[in-house]
C-alpha positions in Angstrom: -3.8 -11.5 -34.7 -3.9 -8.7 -31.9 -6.3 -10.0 -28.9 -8.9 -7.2 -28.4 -7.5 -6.5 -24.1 -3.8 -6.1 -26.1 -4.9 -3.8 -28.8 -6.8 -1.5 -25.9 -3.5 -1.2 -24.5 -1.6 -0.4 -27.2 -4.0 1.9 -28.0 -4.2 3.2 -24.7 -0.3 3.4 -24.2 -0.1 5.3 -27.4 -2.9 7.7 -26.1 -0.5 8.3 -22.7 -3.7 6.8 -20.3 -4.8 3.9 -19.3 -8.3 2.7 -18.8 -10.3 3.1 -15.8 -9.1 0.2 -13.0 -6.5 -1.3 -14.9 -3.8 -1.4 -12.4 -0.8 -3.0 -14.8 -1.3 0.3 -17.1 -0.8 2.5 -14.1 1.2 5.5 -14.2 5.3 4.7 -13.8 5.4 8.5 -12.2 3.3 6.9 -8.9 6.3 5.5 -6.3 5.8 2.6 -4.0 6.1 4.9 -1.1 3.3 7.5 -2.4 1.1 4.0 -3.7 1.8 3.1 0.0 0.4 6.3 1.6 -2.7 6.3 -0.3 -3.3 2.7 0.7 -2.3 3.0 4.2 -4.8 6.3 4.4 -7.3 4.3 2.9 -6.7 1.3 4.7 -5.4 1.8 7.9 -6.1 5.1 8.6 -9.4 4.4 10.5 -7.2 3.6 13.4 -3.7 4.0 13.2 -2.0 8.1 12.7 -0.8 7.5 9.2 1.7 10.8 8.6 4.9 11.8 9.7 3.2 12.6 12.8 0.3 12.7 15.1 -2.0 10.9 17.5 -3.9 7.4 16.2 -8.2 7.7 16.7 -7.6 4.1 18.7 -5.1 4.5 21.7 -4.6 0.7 20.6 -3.5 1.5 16.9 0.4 2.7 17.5 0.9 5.6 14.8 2.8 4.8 11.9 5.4 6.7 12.6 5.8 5.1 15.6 5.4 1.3 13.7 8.1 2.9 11.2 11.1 2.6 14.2 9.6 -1.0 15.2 10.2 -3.0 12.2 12.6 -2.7 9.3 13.5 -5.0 6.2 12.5 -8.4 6.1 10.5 -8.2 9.7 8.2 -5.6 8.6 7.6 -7.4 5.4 6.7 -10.6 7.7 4.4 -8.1 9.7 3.0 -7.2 7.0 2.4 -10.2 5.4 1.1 -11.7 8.5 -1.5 -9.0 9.3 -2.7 -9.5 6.1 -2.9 -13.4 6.6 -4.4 -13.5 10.1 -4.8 -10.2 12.1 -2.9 -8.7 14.5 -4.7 -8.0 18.2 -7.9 -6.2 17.5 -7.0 -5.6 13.6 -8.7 -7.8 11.2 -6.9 -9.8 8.1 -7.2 -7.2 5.8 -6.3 -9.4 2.6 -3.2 -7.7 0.8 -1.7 -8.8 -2.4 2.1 -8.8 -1.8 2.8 -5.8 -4.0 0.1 -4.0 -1.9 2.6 -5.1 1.4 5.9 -4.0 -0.4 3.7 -0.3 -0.7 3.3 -0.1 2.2 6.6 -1.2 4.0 8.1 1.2 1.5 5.8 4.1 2.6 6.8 2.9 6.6 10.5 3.1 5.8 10.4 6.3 4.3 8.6 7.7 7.3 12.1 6.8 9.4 
């Protein structure tokens, strides 16, 4: 017997969409780099520049493309993962699943 969740998604998958806020349905086409962006914007982008370019709104908050030079590989993903566990300076722990960090360093490393 097909659980109810299961058959949505087969449905769903057959329809070429996926429901509303199901994240493990999401569209293949979306890279880790433009996932990254988008949560970078969202989440960071109160303080730190997030493009290729321009000035952060905190003189504190380094612009990413700035941060992009400063770490690479495994130390950004340990910066990463320990903003999201504890802060850095003035930023607070902003709670990020890992594949939410892997986005993100992805989006970083493409800014280089």
């Amino acid at each position: 017997m097909i659980r109810p969740m299961t058959m949505l998604a087969l449905l769903t998958a057959a329809a070429g969409c996926a429901p509303i806020g199901s994240p493990s349905l999401a569209s293949p086409e979306v890279s880790a780099i433009e996932r990254g962006r988008a949560l970078s914007t969202r989440v960071c982008g109160g303080c730190h520049a997030v493009g290729a370019a321009g000035a952060s709104t905190d003189p504190r908050a380094p612009p990413f493309h700035q941060l992009a030079g400063r770490y690479v590989g495994v130390s950004l993903q340990r910066k990463l993962t320990e903003i999201s566990e504890t802060g850095h300076y003035a930023m607070p722990a902003l709670s990020l699943h890992s594949d939410q960090t892997d986005d993100i360093a992805a989006y970083l490393e493409s800014l280089n």
